[in-house]
C-alpha positions in Angstrom: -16.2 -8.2 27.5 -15.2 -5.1 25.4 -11.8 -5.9 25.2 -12.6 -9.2 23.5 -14.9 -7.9 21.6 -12.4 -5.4 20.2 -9.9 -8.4 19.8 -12.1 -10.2 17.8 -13.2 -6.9 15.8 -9.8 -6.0 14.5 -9.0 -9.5 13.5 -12.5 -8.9 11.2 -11.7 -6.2 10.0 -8.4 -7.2 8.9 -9.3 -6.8 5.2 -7.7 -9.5 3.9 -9.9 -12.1 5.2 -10.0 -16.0 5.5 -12.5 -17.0 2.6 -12.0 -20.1 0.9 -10.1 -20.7 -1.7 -10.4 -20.5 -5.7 -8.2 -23.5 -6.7 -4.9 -21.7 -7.8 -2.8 -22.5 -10.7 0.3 -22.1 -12.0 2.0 -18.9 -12.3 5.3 -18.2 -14.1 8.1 -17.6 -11.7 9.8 -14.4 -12.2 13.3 -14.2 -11.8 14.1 -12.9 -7.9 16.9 -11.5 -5.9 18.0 -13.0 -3.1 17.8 -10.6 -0.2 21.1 -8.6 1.1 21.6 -7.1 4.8 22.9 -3.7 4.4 21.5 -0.4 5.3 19.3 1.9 3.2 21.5 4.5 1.4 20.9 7.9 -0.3 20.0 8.7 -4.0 19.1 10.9 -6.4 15.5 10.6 -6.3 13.4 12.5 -8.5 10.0 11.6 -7.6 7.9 9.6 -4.9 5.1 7.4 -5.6 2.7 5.3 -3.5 1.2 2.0 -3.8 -0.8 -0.5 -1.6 -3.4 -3.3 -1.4 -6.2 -3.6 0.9 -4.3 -2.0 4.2 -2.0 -1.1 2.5 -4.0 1.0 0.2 -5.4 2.5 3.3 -2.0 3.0 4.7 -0.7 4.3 1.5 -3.6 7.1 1.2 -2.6 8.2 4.5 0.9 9.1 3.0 -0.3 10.6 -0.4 -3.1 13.2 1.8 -0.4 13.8 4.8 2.4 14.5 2.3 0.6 15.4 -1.2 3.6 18.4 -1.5 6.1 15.3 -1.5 3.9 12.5 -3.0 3.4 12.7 -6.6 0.7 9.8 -7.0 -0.5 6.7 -5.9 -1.9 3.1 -7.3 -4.9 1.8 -4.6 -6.2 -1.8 -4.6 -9.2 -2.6 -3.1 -9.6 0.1 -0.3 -12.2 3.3 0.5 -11.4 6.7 1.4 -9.0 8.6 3.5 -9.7 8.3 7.1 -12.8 6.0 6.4 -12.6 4.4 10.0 -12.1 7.4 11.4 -11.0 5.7 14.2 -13.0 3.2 15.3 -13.0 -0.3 14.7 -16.5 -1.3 14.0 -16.8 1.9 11.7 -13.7 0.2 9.2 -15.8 -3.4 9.5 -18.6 -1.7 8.6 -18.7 1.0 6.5 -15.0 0.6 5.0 -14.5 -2.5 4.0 -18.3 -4.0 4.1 -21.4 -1.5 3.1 -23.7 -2.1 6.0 -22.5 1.5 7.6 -21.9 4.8 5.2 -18.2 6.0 4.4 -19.7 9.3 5.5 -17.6 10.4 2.8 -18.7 14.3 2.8 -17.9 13.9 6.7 -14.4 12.7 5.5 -13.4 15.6 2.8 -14.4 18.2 5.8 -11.7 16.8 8.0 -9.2 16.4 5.1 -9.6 20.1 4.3 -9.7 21.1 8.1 -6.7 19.3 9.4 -4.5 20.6 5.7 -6.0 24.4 7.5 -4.2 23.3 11.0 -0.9 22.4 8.8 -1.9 18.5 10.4 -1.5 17.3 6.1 -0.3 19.0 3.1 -2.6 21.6 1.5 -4.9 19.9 -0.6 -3.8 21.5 -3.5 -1.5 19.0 -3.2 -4.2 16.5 -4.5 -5.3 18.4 -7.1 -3.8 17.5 -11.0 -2.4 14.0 -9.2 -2.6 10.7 -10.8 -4.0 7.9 -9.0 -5.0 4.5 -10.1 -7.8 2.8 -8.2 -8.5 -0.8 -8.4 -11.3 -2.8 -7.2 -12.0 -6.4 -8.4 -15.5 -8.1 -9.5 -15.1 -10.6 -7.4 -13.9 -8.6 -4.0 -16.7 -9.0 -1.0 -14.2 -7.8 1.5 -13.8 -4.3 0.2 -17.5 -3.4 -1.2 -17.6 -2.0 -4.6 -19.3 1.2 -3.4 -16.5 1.8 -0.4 -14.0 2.1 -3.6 -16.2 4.1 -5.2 -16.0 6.6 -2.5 -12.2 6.6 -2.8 -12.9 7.8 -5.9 -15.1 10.3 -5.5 -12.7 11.5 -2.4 -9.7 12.1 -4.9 -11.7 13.3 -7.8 -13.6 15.9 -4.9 -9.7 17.3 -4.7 -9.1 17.5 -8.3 -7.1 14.3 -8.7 -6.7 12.6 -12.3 -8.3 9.3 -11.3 -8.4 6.0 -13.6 -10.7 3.6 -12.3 -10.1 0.2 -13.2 -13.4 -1.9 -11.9 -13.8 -4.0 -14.6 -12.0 -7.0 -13.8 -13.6 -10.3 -12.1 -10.3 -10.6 -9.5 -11.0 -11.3 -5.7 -9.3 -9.6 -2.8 -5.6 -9.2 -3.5 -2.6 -7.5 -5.8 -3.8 -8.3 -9.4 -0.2 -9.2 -10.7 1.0 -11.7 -13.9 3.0 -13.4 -11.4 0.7 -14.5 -8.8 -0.4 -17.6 -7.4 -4.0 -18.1 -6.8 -6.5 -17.8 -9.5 -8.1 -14.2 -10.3 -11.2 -14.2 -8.0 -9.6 -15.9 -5.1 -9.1 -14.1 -2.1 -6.7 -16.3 0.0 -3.2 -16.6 1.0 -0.5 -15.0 -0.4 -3.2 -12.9 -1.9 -1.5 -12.5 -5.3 -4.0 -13.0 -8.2 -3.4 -13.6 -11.7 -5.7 -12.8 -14.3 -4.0 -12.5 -17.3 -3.9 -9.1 -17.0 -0.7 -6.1 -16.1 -2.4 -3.7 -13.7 1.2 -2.8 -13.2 1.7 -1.3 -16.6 -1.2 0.1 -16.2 -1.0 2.5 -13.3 2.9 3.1 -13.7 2.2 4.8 -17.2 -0.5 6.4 -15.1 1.5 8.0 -12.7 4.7 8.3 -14.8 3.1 9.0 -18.2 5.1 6.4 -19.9 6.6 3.4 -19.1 9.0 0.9 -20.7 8.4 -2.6 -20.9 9.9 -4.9 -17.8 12.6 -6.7 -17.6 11.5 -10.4 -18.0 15.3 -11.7 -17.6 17.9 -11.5 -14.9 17.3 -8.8 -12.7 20.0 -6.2 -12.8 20.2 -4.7 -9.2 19.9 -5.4 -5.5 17.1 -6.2 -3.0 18.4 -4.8 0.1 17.1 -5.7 3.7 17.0 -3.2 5.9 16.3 -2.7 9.8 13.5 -1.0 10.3 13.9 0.2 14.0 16.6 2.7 13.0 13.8 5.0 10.9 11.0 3.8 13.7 9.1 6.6 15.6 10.5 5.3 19.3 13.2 3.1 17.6 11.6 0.0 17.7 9.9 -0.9 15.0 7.9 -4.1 16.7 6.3 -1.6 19.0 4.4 0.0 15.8 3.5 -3.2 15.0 5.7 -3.0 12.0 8.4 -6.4 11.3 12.6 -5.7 12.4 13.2 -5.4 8.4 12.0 -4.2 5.7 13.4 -4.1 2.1 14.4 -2.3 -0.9 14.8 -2.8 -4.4 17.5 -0.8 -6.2 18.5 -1.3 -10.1 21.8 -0.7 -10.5 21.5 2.4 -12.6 20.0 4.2 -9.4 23.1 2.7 -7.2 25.1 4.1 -9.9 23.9 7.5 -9.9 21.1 8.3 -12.3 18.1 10.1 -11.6 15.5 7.4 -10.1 11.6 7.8 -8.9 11.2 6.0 -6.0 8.0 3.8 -5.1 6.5 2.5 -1.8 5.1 -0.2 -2.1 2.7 -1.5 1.0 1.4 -4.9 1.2 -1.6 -6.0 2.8 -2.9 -8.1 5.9 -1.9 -11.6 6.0 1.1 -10.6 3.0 4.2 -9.6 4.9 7.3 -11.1 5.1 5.9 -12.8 8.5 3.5 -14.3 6.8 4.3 -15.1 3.2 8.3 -14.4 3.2 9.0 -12.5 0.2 6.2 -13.5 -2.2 4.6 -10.1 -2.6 8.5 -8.5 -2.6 9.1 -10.9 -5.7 5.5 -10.9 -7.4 4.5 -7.9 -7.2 5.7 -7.4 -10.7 7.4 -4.1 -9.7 11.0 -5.2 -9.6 10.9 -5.9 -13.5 9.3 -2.5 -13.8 11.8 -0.7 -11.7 15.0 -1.9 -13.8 13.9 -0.4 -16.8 12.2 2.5 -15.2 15.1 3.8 -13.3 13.0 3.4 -10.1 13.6 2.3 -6.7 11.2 0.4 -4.6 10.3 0.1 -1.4 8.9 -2.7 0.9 8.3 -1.6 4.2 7.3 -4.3 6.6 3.8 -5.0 8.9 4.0 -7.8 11.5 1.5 -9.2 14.0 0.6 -7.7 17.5 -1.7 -8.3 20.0 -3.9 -5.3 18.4 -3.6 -6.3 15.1 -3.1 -10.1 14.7 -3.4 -10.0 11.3 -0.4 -7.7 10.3 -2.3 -5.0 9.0 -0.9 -1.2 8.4 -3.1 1.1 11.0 -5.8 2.4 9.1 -8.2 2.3 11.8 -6.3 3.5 14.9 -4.9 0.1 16.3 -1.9 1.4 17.9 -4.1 4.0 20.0 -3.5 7.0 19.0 -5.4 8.8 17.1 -3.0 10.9 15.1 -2.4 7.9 13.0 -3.6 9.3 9.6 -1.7 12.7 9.5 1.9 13.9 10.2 3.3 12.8 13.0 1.0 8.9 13.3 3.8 6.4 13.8 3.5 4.3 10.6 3.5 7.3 8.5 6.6 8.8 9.8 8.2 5.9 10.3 7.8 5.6 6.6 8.4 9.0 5.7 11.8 8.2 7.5 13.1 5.6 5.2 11.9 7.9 2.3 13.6 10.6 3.3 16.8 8.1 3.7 16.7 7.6 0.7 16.5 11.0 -0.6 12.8 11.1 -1.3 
């Protein structure tokens, strides 16, 4: 019975869950790339950002606490704290994405600081001075309001520069101008519009300024990529993770300029397995990129037995529990293609 039950608890706690529907409405369609095979290539990368939604938030805390030296801020949508689950299932249903169980957030900054002492994470002076946007939606029941709150108190408790954006009525999903469902939906491909730019909003966050996108053509190249060559083990379907991923470069980065370079993780039920490229198109972070000299990066989730929603390990699916820090297969397989790319 306990392996069912675990079955059945993982696809629960797959954040992105099957509520109904808001009726969704029409979006405009931004102008898209069509995706080329190639290989990820090496550029002059001047800075390394994260960004995530829901598992991928999780997923993308993960990076900014193991690598804060490397990691120079991150955007969070609708998520909780660094190693909330602490590895265990019913502890992320619970406490990290409901608000039945505690975040046992103080428990959570201990470990942080205790694992940066064992070199297992970056110093947490990393943390300190970063900018991080957290975003959590009026309308969200799958991520509790309080569990984002506690992501913010965890990177304010390390000195970050936090702007909390909890003002808005969206659901469960990437807030962006060119998504699909109405704002307080949370269903499929989990791309909200509200009328608002969130991205705007946290890239002059983490950049300091930020030019307008580019609403036209777009000027460079959407790479996909294998993912098994930069997967811990060499095969990326054994970390639960899809056989490509993909990568937006403008062409002034393929050319040679100085370019930031942004990861950018989707969440459960949003990968390319799921939704093709819908969040790699509307995530509104292409448009940014060409005018912001920045590169972007998609890696890919997929389905598994463990995790048959697609989600990034944020809760120890996988089975080891090392996922969270340097060395947990997701994050280096990510750190991989970063370093690729000369992150």
């Amino acid at each position: 019975m306990i392996k069912p039950l675990l079955r059945l608890l993982a696809a629960a706690v797959a954040v992105l869950l099957l509520t109904p529907a808001a009726p969704a409405y029409a979006a405009t369609d931004p102008h898209t790339k069509t995706p080329v095979s190639g290989t990820l290539s090496t550029y002059r990368v001047s800075g390394v950002y994260v960004a995530g939604v829901s598992s991928g938030a999780y997923l993308a805390t993960q990076l900014q606490v193991a690598y804060s030296q490397r990691i120079r801020g991150a955007a969070l949508f609708a998520a909780g704290p660094y190693y909330c689950a602490q590895n265990n299932v019913v502890q992320a249903l619970y406490g990290c994405g409901d608000n039945i169980y505690p975040t046992y957030l103080s428990a959570l900054q201990t470990y942080t600081r205790t694992w940066a002492g064992y070199g297992w994470v970056d110093p947490v002076s990393g943390l300190s001075g970063e900018p991080v946007y957290v975003f959590h939606g009026g309308a969200d029941t799958t991520v509790k309001r309080s569990v984002s709150d506690d992501l913010v108190r965890y990177q304010r408790h390390f000195g970050a520069s936090v702007q909390y954006d909890s003002g808005s009525p969206a659901g469960h999903g990437w807030v962006t101008p060119y998504g699909t469902s109405g704002c307080s939906a949370t269903a499929a491909p989990y791309l909200n519009n509200c009328g608002t730019d969130p991205q705007h909003t946290f890239l002059r966050k983490m950049f300091g300024s930020v030019q307008p996108p580019n609403t036209g053509p777009l000027g460079g190249t959407l790479v996909r990529f294998s993912q098994h060559s930069f997967a811990v083990g060499g095969w990326a379907n054994a970390l639960s993770m899809d056989a490509n991923g993909f990568a937006y470069v403008p062409a002034s980065c393929a050319s040679g300029a100085a370019c930031r370079l942004l990861v950018a993780l989707h969440g459960c039920l949003q990968g390319h397995s799921r939704v093709g490229t819908a969040f790699v198109d509307r995530a509104n972070l292409n448009q940014y990129a060409d005018t912001n000299a920045t590169i972007v990066l998609y890696p890919q989730a997929v389905t598994a037995a463990s995790n048959p929603n697609g989600c990034w390990d944020w809760w120890g699916y996988l089975g080891a529990t090392n996922y969270p820090i340097k060395g947990g297969a997701q994050v280096e397989t990510i750190m991989n293609m970063v370093r690729r790319l000369g992150g």
